[in-house]
C-alpha positions, 0 to 999 in steps of 0.5 A, a space after each residue: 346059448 352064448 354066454 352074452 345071451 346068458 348075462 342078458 336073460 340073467 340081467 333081464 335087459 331085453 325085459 325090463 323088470 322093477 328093481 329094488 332099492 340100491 343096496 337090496 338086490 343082488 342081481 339089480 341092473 342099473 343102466 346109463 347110455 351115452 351119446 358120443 358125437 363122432 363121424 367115426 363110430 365104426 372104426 372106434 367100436 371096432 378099436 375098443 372091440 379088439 382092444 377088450 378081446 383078448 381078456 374079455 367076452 368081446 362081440 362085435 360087427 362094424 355096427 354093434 359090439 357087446 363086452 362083458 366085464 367079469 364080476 370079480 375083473 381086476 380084484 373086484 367083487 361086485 354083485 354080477 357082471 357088467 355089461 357094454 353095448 355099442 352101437 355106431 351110427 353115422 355121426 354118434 357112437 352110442 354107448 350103454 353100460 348095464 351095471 350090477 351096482 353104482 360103484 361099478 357103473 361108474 367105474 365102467 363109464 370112466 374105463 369106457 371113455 379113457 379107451 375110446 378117448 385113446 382110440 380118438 386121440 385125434 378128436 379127443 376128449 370127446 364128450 360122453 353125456 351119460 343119462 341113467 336108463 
């Protein structure tokens, strides 16, 4: 089992499960997803795909890229990895963050559009309308 499907059975992402409050599971997900208008998803996936390789668990297709971002990445110290989900289509990337707490989710969302807005300087700032999943 690759480490990407550990993180997804250990987060319970593809069996929804009830959390508890915030602040009272160690192991709670808290998910936001966007849709990012764009008629070059692929390219940008793939960009930020390559980009996160070289230090991050990175897989990706011209379709679909998964990333995950280390508990303790950068000095943090959060509950569990955090998890990024993209999925490119013909006119919008969609984006999912699989966070273990809000601090880091929120901090997922901005670290995740300043690359891709980097990676479409030419279209950006592109919009990001995160939703809670």
């Amino acid at each position: 089992m690759t480490r990407l499907q550990l993180l997804r059975k250990r987060l319970s992402i593809d069996t929804p499960a009830p959390h508890a409050p915030a602040g009272k599971d160690k192991d709670m997900t808290i998910s936001a997803t966007a849709t990012v208008p764009t008629d070059s998803a692929s390219k940008y996936l793939q960009q930020v795909c390559k980009h996160w390789q070289h230090n991050l668990a990175v897989e990706f297709t011209p379709d679909h890229g998964t990333i995950v971002f280390p508990k303790d990445a950068r000095g943090a110290d959060w509950p569990a990895d955090g998890l990024v989900t993209f999925d490119a289509g013909a006119s919008a990337l969609e984006v999912r963050i699989d966070a273990s707490s809000d601090g880091q989710l929120e901090g997922l969302k901005g670290a995740v559009a300043r690359h891709i807005d980097r990676f479409a300087f030419r279209e950006a700032p592109l919009a990001f309308d995160w939703k809670a999943a």
